[in-house]
N, CA, C and O atoms as a DFTB+ gen file, in Angstrom:
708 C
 N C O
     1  1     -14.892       0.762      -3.493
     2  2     -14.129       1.556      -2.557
     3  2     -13.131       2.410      -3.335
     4  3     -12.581       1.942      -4.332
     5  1     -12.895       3.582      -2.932
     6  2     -12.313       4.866      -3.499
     7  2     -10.948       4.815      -2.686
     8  3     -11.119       5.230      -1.540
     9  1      -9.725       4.449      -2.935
    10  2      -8.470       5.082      -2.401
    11  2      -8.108       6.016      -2.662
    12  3      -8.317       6.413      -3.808
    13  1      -7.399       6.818      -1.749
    14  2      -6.883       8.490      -1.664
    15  2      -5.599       7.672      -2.070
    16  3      -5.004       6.659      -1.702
    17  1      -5.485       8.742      -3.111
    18  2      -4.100       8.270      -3.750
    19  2      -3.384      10.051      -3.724
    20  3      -4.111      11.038      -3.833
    21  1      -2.046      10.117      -3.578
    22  2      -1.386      11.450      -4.094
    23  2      -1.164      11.375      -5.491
    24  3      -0.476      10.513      -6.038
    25  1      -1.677      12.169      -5.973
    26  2      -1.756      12.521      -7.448
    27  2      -1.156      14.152      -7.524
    28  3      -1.779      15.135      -7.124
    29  1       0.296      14.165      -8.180
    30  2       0.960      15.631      -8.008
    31  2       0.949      15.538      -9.672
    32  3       0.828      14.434     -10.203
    33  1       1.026      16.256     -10.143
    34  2       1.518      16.392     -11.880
    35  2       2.654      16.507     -11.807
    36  3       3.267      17.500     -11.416
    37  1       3.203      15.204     -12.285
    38  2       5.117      15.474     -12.565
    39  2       6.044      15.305     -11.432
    40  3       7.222      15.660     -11.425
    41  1       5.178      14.530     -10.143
    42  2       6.259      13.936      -9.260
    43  2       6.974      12.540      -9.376
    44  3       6.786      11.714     -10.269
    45  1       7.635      12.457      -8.546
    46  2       8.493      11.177      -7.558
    47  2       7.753      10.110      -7.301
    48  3       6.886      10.494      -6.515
    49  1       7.615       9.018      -7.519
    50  2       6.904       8.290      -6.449
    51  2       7.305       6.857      -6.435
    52  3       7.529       6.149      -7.417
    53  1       7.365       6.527      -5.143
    54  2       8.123       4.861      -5.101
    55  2       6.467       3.938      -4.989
    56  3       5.341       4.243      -4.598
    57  1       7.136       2.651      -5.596
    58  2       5.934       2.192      -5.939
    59  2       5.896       0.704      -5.518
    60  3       6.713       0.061      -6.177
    61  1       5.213      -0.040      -4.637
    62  2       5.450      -2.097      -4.238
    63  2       4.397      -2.440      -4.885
    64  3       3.329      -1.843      -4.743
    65  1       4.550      -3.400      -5.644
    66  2       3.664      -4.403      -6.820
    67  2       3.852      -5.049      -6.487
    68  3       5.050      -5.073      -6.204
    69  1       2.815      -6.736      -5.965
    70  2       2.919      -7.853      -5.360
    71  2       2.725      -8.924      -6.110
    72  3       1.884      -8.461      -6.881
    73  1       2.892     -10.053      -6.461
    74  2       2.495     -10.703      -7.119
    75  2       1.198     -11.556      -6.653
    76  3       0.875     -11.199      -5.520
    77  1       0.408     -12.504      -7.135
    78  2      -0.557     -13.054      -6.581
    79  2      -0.242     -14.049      -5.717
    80  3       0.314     -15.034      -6.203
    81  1      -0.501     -14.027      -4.355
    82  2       0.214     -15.384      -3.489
    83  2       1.721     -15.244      -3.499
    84  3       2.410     -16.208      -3.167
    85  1       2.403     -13.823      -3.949
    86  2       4.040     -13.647      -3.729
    87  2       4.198     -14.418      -4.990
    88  3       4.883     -13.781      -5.790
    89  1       3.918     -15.236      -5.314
    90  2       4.478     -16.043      -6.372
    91  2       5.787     -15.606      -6.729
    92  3       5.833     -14.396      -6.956
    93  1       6.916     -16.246      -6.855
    94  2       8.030     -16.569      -7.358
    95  2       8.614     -16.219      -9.266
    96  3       9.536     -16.629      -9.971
    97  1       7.715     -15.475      -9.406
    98  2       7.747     -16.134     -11.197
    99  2       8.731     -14.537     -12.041
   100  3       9.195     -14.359     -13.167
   101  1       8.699     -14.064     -11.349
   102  2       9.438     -12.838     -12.326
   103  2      10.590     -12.382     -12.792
   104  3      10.757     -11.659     -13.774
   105  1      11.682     -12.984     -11.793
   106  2      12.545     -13.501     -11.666
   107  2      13.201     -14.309     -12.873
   108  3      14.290     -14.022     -13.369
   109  1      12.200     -15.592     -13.360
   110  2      12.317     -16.048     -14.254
   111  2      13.172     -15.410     -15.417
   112  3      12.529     -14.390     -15.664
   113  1      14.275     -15.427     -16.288
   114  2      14.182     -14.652     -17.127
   115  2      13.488     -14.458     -18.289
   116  3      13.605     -13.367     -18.847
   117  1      12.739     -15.361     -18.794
   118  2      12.128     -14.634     -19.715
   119  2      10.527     -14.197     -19.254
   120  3       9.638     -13.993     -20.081
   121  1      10.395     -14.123     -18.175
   122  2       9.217     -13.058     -17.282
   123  2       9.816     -11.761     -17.166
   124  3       9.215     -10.748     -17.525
   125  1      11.166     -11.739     -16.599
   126  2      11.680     -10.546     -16.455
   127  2      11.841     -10.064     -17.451
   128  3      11.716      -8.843     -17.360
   129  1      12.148     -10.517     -18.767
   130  2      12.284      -9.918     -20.092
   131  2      10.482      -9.455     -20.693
   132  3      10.290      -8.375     -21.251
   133  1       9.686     -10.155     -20.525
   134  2       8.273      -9.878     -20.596
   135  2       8.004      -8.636     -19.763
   136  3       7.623      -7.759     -20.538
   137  1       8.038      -8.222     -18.607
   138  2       8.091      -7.001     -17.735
   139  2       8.695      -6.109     -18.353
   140  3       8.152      -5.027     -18.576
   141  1       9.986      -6.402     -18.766
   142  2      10.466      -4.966     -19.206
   143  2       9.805      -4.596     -20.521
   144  3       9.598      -3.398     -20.713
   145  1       9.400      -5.583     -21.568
   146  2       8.718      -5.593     -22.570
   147  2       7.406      -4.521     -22.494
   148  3       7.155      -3.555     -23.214
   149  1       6.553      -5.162     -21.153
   150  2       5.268      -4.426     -21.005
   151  2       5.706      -2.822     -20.668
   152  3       5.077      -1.843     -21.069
   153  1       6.787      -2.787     -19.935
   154  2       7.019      -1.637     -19.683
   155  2       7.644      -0.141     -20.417
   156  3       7.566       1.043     -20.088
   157  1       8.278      -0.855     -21.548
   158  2       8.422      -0.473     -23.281
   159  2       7.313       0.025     -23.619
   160  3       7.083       1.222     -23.793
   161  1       6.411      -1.060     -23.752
   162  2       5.437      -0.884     -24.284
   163  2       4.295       0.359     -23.649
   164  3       3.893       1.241     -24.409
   165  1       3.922       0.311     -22.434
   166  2       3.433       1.543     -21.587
   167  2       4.293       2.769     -21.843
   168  3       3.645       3.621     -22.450
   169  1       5.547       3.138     -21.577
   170  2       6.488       3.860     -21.166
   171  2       5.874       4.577     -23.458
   172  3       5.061       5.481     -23.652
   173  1       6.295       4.121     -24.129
   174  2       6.096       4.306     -25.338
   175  2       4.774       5.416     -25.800
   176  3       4.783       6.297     -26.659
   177  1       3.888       5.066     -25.050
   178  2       2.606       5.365     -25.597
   179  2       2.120       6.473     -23.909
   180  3       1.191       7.276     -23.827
   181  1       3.172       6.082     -22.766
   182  2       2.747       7.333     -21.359
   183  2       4.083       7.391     -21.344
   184  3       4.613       6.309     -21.092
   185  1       4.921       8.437     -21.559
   186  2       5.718       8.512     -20.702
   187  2       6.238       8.408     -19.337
   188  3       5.333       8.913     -18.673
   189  1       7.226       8.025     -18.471
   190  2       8.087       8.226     -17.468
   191  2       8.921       7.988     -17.478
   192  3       9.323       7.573     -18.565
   193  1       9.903       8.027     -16.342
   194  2      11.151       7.893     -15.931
   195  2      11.256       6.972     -14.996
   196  3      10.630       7.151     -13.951
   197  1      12.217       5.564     -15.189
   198  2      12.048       5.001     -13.720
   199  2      13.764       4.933     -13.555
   200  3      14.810       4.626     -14.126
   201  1      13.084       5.549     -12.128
   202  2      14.873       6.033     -11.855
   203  2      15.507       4.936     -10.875
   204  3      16.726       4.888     -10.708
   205  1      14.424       3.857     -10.088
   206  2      15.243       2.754      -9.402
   207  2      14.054       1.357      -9.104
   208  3      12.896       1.597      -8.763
   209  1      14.589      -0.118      -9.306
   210  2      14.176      -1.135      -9.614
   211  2      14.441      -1.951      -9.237
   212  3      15.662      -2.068      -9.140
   213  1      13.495      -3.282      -8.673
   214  2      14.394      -4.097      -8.228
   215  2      13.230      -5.150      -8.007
   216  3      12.365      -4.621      -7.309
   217  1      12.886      -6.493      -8.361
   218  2      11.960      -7.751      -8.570
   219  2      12.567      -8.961      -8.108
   220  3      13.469      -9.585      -8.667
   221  1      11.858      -9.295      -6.798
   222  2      11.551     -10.701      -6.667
   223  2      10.372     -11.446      -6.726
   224  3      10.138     -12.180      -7.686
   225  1       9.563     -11.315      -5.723
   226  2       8.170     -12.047      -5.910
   227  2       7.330     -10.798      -6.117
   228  3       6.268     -10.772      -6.738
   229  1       7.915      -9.783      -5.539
   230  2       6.885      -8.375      -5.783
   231  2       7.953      -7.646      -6.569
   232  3       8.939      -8.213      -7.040
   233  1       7.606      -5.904      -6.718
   234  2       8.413      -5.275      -7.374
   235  2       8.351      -3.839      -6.347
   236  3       7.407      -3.599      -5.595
   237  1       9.557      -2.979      -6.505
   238  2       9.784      -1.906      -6.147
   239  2      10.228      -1.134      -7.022
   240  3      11.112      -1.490      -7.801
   241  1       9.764      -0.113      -7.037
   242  2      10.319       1.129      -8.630
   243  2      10.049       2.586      -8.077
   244  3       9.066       2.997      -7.461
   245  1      10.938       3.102      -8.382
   246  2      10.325       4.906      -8.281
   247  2      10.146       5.164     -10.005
   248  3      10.732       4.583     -10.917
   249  1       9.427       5.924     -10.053
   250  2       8.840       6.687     -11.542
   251  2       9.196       8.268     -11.251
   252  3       9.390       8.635     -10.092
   253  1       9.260       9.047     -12.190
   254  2       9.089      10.488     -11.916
   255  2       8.020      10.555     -13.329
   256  3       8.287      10.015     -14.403
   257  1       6.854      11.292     -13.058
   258  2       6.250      11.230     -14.255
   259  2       6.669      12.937     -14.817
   260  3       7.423      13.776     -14.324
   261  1       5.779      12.964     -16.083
   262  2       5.866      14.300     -16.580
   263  2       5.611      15.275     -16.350
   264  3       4.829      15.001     -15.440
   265  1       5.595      16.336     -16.399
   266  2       5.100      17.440     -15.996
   267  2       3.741      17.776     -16.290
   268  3       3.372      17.786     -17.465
   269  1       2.932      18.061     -15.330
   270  2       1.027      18.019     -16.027
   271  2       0.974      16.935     -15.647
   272  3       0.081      16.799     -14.811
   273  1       1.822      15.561     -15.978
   274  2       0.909      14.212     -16.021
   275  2       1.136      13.483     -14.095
   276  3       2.161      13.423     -13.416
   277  1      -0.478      12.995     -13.721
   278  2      -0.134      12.331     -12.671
   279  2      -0.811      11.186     -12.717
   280  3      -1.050      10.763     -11.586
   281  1      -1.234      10.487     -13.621
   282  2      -2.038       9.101     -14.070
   283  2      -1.223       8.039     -13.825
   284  3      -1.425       7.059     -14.542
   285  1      -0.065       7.931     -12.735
   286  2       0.345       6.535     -12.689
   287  2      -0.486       5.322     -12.485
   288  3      -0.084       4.210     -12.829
   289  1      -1.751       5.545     -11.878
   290  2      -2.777       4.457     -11.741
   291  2      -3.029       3.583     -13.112
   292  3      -3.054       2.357     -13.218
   293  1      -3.237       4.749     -14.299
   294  2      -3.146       4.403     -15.687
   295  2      -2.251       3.423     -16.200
   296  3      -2.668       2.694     -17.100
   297  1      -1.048       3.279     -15.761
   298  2       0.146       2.749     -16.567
   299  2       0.539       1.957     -15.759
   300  3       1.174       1.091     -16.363
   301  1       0.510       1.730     -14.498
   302  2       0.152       0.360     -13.430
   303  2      -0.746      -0.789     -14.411
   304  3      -0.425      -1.881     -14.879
   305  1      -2.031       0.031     -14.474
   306  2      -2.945      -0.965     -15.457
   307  2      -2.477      -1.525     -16.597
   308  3      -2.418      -2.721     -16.882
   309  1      -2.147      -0.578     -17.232
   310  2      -1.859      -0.932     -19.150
   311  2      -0.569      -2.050     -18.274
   312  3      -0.984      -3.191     -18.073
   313  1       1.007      -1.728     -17.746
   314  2       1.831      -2.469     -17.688
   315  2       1.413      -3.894     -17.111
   316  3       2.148      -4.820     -17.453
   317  1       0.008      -4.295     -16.032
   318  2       0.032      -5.129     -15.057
   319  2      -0.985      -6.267     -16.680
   320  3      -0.858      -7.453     -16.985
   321  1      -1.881      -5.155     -17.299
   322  2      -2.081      -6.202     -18.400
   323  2      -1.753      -6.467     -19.614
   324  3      -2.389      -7.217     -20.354
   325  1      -0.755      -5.879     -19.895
   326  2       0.013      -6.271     -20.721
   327  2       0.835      -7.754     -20.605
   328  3       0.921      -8.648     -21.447
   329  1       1.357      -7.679     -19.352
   330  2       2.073      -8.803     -18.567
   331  2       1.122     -10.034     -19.287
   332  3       1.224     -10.731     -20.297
   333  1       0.255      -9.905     -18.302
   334  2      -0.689     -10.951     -18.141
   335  2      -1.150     -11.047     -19.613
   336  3      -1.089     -12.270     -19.731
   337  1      -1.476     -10.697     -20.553
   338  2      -2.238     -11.369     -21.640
   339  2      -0.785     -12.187     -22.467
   340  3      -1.111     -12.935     -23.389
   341  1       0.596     -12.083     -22.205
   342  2       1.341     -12.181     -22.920
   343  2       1.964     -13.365     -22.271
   344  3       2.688     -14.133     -22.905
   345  1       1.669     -13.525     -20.934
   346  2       2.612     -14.561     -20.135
   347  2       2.211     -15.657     -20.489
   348  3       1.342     -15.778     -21.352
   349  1       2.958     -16.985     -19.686
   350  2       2.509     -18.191     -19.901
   351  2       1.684     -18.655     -19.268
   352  3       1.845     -18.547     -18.052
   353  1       0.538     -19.317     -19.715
   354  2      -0.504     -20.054     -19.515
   355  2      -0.611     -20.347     -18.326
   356  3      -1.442     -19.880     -17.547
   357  1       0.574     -21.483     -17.990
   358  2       0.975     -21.663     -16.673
   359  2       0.748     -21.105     -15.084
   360  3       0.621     -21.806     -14.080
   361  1       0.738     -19.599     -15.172
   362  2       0.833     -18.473     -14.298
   363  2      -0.160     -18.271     -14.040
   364  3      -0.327     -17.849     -12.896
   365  1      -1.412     -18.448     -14.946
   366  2      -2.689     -18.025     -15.038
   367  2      -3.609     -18.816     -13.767
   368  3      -4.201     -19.880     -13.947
   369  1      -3.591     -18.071     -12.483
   370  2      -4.562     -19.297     -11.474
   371  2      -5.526     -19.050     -12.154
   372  3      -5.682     -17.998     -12.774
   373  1      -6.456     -20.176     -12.120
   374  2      -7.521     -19.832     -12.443
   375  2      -8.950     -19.028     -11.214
   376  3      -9.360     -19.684     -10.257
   377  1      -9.473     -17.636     -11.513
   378  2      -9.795     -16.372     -10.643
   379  2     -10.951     -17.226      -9.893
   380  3     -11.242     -18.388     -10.174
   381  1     -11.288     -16.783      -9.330
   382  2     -12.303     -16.965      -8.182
   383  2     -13.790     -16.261      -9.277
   384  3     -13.581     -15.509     -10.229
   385  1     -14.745     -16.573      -8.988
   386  2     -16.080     -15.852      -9.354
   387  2     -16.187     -14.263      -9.316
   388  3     -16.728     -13.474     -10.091
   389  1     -15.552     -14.099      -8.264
   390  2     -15.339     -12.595      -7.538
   391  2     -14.337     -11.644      -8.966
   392  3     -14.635     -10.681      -9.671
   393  1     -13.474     -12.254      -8.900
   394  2     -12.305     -11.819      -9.630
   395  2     -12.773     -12.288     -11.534
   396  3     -12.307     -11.697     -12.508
   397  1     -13.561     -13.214     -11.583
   398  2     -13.582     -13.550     -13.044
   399  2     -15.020     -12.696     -13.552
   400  3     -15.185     -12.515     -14.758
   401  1     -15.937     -12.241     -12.653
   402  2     -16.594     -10.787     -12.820
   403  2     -16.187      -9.540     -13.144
   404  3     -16.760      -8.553     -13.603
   405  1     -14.816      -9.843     -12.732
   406  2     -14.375      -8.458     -12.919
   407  2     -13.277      -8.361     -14.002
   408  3     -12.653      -7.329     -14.250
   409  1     -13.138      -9.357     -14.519
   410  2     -12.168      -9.998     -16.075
   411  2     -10.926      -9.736     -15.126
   412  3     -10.095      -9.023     -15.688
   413  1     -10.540     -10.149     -13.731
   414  2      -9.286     -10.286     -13.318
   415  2      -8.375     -11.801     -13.724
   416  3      -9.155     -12.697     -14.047
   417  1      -7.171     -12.141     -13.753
   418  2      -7.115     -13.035     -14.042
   419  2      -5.778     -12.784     -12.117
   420  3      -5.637     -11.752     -11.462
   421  1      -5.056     -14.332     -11.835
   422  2      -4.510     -14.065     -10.820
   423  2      -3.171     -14.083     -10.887
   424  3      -2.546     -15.034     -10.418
   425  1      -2.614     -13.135     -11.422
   426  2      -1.235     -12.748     -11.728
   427  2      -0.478     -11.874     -10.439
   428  3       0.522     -12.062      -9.746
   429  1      -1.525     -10.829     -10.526
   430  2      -1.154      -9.408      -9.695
   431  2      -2.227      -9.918      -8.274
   432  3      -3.085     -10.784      -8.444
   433  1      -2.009      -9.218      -6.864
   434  2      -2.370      -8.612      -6.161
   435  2      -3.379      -7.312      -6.964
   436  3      -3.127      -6.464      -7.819
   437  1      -4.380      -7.617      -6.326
   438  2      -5.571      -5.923      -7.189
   439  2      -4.724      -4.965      -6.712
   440  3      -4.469      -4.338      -7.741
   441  1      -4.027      -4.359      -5.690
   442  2      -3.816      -3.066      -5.262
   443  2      -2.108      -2.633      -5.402
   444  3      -1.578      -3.420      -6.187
   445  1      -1.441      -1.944      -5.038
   446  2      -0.209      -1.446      -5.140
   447  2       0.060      -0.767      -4.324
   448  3      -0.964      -0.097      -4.190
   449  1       1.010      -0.303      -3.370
   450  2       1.254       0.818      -2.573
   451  2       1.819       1.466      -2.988
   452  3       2.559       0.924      -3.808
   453  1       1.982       2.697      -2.898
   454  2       2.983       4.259      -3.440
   455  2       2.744       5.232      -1.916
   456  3       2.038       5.163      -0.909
   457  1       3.976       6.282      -2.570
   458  2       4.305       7.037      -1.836
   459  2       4.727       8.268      -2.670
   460  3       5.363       8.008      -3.692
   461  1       4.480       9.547      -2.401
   462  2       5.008      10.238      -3.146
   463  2       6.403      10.667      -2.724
   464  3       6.262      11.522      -1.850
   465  1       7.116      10.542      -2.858
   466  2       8.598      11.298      -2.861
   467  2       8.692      12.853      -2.094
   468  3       8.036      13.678      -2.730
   469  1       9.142      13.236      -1.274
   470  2       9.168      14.195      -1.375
   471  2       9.958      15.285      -0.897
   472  3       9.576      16.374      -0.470
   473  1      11.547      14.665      -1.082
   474  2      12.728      15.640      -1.054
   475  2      13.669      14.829      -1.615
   476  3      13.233      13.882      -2.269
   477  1      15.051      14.983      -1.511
   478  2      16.339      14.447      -2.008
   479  2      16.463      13.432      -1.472
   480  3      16.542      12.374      -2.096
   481  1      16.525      13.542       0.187
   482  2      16.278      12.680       1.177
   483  2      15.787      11.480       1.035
   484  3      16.231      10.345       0.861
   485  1      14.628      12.055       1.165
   486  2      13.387      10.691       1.040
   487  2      13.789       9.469      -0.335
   488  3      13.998       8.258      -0.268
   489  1      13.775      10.612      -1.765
   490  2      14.593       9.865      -2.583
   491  2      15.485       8.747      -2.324
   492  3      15.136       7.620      -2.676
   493  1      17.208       9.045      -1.428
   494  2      18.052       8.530      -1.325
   495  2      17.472       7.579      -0.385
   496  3      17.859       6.443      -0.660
   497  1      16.772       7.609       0.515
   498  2      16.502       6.271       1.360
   499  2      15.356       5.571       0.495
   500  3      14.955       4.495       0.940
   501  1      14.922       5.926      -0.389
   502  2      13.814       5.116      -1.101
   503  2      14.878       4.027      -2.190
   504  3      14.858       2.797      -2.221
   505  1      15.568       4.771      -2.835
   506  2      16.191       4.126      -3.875
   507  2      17.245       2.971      -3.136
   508  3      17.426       1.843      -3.594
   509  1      18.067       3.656      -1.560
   510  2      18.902       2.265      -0.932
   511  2      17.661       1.020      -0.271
   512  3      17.981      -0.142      -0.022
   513  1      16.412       1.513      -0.101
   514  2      15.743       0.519       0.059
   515  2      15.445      -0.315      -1.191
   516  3      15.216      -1.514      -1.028
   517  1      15.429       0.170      -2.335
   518  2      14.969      -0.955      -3.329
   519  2      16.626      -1.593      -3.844
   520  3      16.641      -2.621      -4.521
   521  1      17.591      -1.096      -3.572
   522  2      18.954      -1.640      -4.090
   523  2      19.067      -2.708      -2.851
   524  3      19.628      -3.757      -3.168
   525  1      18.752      -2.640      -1.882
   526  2      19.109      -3.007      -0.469
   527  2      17.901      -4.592      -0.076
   528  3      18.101      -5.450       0.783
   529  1      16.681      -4.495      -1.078
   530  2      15.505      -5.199      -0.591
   531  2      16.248      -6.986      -0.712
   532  3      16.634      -7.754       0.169
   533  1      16.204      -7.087      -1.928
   534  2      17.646      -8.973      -2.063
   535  2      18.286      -9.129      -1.141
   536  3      17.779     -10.027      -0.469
   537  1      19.229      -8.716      -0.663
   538  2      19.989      -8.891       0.323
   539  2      18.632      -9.004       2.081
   540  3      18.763      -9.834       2.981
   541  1      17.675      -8.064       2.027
   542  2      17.023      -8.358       3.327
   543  2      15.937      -9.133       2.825
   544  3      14.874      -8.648       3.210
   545  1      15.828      -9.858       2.318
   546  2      15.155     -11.238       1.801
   547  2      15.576     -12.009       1.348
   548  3      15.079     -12.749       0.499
   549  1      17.336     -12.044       2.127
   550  2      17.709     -13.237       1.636
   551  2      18.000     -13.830       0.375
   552  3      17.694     -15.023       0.364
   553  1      18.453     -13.438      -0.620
   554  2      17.918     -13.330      -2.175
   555  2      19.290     -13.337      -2.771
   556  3      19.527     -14.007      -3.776
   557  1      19.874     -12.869      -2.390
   558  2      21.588     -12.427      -2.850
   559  2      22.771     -11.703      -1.352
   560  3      22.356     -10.879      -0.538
   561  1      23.683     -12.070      -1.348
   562  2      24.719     -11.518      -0.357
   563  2      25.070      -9.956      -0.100
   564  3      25.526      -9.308       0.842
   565  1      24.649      -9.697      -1.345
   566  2      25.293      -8.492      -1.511
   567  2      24.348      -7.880      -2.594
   568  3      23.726      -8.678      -3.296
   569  1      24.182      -6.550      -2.795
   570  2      22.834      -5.603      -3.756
   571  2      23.632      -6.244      -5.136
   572  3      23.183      -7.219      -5.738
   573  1      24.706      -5.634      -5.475
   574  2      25.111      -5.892      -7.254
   575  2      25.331      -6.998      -7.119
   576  3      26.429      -7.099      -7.665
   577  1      24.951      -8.384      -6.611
   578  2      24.803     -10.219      -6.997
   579  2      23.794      -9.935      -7.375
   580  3      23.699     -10.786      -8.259
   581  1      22.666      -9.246      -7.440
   582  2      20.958      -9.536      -7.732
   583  2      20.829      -8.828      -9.026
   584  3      20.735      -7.605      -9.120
   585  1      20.829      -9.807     -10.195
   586  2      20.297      -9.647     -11.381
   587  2      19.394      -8.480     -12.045
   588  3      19.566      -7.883     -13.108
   589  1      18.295      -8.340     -10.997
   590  2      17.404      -7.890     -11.544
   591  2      16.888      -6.450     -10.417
   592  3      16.038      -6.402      -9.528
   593  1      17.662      -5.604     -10.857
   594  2      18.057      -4.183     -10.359
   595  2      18.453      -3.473     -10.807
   596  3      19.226      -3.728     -11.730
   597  1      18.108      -1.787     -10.350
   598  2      19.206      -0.906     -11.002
   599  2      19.950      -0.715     -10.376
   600  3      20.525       0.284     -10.809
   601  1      20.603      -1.204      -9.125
   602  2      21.377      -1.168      -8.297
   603  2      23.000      -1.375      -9.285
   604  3      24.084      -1.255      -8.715
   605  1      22.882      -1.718     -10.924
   606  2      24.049      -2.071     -11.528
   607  2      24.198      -0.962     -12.429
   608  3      25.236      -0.512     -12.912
   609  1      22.981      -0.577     -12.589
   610  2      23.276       1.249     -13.315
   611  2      23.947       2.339     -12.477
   612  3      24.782       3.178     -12.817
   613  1      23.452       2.144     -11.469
   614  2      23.988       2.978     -10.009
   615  2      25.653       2.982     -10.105
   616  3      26.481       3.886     -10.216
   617  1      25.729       1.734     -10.022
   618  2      27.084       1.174      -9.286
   619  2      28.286       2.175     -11.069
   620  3      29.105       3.092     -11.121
   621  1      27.566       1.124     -12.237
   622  2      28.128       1.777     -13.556
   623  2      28.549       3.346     -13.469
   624  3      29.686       3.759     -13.695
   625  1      27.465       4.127     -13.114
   626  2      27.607       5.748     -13.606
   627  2      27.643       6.834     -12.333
   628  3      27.364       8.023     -12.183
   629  1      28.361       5.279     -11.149
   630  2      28.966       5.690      -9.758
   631  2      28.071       6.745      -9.126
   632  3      28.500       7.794      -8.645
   633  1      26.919       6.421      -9.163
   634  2      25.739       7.099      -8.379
   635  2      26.172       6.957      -6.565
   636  3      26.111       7.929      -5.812
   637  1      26.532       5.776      -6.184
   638  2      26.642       5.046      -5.295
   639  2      28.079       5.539      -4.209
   640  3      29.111       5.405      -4.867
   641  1      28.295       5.914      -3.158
   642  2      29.433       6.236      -2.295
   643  2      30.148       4.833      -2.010
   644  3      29.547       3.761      -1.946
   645  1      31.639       5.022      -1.836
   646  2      32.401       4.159      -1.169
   647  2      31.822       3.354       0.102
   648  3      31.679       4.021       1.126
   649  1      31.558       2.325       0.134
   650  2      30.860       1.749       1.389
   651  2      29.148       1.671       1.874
   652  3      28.522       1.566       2.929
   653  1      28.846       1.794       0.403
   654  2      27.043       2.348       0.345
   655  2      26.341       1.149       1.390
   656  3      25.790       1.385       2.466
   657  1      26.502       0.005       0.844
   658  2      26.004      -1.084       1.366
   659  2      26.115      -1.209       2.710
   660  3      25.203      -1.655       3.407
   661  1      27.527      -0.726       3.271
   662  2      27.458      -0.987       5.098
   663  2      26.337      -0.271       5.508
   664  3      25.560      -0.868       6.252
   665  1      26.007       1.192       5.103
   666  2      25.833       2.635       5.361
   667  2      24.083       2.161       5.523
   668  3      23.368       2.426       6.489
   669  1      23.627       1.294       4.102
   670  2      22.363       1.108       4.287
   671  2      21.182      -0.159       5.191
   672  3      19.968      -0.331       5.297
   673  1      22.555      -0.859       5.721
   674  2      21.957      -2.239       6.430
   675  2      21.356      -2.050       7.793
   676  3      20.543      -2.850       8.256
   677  1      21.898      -0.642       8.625
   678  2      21.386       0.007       9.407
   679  2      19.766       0.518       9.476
   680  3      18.960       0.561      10.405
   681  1      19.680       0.897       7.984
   682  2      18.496       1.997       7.759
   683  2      16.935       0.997       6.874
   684  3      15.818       1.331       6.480
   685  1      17.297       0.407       6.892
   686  2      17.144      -0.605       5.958
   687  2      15.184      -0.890       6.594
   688  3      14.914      -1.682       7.497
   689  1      14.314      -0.195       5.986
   690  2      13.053       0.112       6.708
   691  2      12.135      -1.002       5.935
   692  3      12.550      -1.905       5.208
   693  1      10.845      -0.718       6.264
   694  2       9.456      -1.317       5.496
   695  2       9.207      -0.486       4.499
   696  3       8.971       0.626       4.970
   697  1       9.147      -0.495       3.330
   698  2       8.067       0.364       2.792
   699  2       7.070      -0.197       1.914
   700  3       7.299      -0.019       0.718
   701  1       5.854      -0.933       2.255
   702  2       5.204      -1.241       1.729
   703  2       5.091      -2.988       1.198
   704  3       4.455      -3.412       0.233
   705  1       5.779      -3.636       2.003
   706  2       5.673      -5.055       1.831
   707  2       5.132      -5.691       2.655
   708  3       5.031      -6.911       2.526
């Protein structure tokens, strides 16, 4: 099966990565340090930009890629196996017939949702949804308690308005979970 994906050269795009069965494991810190590792490692050899972040059992990220380039499908892959050949043993379900045909192992969910971006707008409610996701899963009280976000780069280089958090508990949507 063929998904219609938006493929722009050099856009925006917010992105939900699931784990297999939600699993709990990324969080972990030295998983979360492995993620950012794989993502070094991709980012090194494809460029992008990820301009907002945020991991519990799944992940949420916007990317802006390069100009010309729209292969995020590409660097989904390289980052999702990179993970996996490097993680612990542990993590590894062992795949179904279905999945061990296809050299999957059960780390990831096969698929990902995206969206392309496509104004300032859309941006700003994409990025308070991934600063905003911990707190509506219960996860942390408040966006800057949650470890593992850029919701603390934001806050650092005062991206963020006086009272952001009331402003976004209102608006506070689905996108892709």
């Amino acid at each position: 099966m063929r998904y219609r994906r938006a493929k722009t050269p050099g856009a925006t795009y917010f992105f939900t990565v699931v784990t297999y069965r939600r699993r709990r494991f990324l969080c972990d810190a030295d998983n979360a340090a492995l993620l950012r590792v794989a993502f070094r490692f991709v980012k090194q050899r494809h460029p992008f930009d990820i301009d907002a972040f945020v991991l519990p059992d799944h992940l949420h990220c916007i990317w802006t890629l390069p100009p010309g380039d729209m292969d995020y499908p590409l660097r989904w892959n390289l980052i999702k196996t990179h993970f996996t050949r490097h993680c612990p043993a542990h993590l590894k379900i062992p795949p179904s017939d279905a999945r061990r045909r296809k050299r999957e192992h059960c780390i990831w969910r096969r698929r990902y949702w995206e969206h392309q971006i496509r104004d300032d707008r859309d941006f700003e409610r994409h990025v308070d949804y991934i600063h905003y996701n911990p707190v509506k899963h219960g996860l942390a009280p408040y966006p800057a308690d949650w470890p593992y976000s850029s919701v603390h780069r934001y806050l650092r280089l005062g991206l963020l308005p006086d009272g952001w958090v009331v402003g976004i508990a209102e608006e506070a949507g689905d996108y892709g979970e």
